[in-house]
LOGUPA-477692 format. One record per residue: residue in three letters; x, y, z of N, C-alpha, C in turn. Coordinates in steps of 0.05 Angstrom, whole numbers, padded with zeros to 5 digits, always signed. Layout:
REM LOGUPA-477692
ALAXYZXYZXYZ
...
This chain:
REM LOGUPA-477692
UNK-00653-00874+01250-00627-00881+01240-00606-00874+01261
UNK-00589-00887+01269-00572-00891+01297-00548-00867+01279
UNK-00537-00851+01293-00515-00835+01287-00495-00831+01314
UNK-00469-00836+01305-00448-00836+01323-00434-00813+01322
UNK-00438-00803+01344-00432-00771+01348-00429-00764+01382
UNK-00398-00753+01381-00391-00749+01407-00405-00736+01427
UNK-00424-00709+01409-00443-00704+01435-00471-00718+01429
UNK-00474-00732+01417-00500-00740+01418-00511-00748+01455
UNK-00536-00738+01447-00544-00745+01476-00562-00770+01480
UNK-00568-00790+01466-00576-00812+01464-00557-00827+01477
UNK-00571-00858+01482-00562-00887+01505-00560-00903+01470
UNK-00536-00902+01484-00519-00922+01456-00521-00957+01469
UNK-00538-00983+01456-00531-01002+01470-00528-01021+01444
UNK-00505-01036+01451-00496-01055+01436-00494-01082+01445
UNK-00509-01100+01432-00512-01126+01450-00494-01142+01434
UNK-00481-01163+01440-00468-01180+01429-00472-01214+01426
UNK-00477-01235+01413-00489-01254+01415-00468-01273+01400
UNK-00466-01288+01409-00449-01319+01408-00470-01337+01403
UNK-00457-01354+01375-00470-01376+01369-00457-01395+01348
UNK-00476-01407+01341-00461-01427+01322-00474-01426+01292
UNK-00451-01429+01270-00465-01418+01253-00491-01438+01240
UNK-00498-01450+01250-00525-01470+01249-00551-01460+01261
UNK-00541-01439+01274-00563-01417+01283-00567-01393+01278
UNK-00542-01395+01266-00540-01357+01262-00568-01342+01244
UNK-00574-01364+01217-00603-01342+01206-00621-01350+01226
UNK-00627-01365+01241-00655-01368+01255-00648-01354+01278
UNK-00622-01339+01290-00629-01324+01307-00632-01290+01293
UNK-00624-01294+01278-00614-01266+01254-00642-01251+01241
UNK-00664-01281+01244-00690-01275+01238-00709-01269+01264
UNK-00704-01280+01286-00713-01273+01305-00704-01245+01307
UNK-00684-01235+01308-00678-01217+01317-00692-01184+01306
UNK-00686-01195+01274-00697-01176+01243-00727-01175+01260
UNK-00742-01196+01263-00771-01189+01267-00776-01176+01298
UNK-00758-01178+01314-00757-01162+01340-00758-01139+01335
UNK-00741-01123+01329-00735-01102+01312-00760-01086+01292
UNK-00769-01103+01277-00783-01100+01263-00811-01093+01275
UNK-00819-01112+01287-00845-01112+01301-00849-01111+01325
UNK-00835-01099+01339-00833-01090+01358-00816-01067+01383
UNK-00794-01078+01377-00775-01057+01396-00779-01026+01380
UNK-00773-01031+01352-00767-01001+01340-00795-00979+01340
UNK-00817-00994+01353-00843-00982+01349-00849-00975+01391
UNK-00822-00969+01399-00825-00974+01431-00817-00944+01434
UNK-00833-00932+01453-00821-00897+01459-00789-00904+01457
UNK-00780-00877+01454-00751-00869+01450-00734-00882+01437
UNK-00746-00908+01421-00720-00916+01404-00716-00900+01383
UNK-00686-00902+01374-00686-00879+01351-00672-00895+01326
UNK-00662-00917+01338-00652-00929+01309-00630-00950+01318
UNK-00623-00974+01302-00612-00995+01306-00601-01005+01281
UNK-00577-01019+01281-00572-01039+01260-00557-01066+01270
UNK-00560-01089+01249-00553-01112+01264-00521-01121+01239
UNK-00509-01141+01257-00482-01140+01243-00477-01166+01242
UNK-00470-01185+01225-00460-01216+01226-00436-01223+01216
UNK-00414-01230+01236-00390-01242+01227-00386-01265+01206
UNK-00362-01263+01180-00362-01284+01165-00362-01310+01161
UNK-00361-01317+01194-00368-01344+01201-00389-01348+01201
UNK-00408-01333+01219-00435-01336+01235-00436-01349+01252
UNK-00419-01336+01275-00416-01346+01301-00417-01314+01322
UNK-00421-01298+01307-00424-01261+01322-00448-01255+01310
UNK-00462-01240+01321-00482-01219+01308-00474-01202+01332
UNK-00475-01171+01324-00475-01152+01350-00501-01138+01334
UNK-00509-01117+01351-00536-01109+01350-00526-01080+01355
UNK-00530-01052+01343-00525-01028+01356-00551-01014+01357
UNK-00557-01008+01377-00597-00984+01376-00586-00971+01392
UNK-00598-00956+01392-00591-00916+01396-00623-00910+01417
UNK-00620-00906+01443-00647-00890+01452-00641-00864+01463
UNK-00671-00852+01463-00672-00824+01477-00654-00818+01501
UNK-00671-00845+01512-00657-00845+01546-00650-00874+01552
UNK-00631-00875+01575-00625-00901+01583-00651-00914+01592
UNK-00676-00883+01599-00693-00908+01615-00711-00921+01595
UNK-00717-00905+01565-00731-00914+01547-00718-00948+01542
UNK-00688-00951+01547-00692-00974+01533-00689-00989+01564
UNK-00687-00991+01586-00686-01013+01610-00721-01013+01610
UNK-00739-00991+01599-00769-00996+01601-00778-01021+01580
UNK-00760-01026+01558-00758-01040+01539-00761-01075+01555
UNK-00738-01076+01569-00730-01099+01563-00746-01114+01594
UNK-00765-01095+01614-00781-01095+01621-00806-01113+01618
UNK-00813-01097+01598-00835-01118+01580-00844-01146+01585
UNK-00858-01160+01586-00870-01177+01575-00852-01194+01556
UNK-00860-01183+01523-00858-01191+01511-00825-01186+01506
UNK-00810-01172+01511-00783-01165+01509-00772-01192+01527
UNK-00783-01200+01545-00773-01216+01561-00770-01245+01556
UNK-00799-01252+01534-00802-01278+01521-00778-01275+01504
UNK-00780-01258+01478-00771-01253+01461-00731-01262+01465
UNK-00719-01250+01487-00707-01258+01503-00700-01281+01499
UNK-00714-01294+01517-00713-01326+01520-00707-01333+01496
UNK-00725-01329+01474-00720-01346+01448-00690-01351+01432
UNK-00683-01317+01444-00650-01307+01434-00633-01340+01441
UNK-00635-01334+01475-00621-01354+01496-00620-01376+01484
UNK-00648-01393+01462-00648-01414+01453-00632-01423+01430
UNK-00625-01398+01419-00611-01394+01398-00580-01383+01399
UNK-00570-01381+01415-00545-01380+01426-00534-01387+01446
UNK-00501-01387+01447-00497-01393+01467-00497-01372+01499
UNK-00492-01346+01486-00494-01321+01508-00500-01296+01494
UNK-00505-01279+01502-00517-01258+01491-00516-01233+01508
UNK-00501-01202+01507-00496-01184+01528-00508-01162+01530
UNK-00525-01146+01539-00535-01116+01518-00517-01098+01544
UNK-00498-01082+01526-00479-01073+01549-00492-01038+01542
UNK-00491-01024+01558-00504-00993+01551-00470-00978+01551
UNK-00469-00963+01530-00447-00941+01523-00456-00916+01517
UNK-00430-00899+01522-00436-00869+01514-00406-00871+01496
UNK-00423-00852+01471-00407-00849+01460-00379-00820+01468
UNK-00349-00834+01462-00332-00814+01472-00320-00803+01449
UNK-00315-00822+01420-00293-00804+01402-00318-00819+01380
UNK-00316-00792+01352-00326-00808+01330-00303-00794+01308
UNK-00299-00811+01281-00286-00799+01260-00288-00810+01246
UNK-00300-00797+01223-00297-00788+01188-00326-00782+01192
């Protein structure tokens, strides 16, 4: 379960994905089963959730790892890399930007 917390020592990455809402559940399902069956069963992930704007033209993605290198070992992969691609087919762009968290509140 991802927790936002100023000292946490976890690699906060949040990807962001553009699309159209004609794609949004078939990328929304790709993504659920990424997640599902795969990434979250990868050393050092610790937890993720996915987010869809009331259009369905955003999904952002937040996962939480041990280390930055648990998740660049991620996207490494093989299959992270297809998996990838499929995103690309289903959107127009897609970002996974790595953050540290600086302020949290409530």
């Amino acid at each position: 379960m991802p927790t936002i917390a100023k000292d946490s020592q976890v690699q906060t990455v949040i990807t962001t994905y553009e699309m159209t809402p004609g794609t949004a559940q078939a990328l929304m399902d790709a993504l659920t089963d990424a997640y599902a069956a795969f990434i979250s069963k990868q050393p050092g992930f610790v937890g993720a959730g996915l987010h869809i704007n009331d259009a369905q033209t955003r999904i952002a993605s937040y996962s939480q790892w041990q280390r930055r290198e648990d998740f660049l070992a991620v996207l490494r992969t093989d299959e992270m890399r297809e998996r990838n691609g499929k995103f690309s087919e289903l959107c127009k762009s897609f970002e996974p930007v790595m953050y540290d968290v600086t302020e949290a509140f409530g």
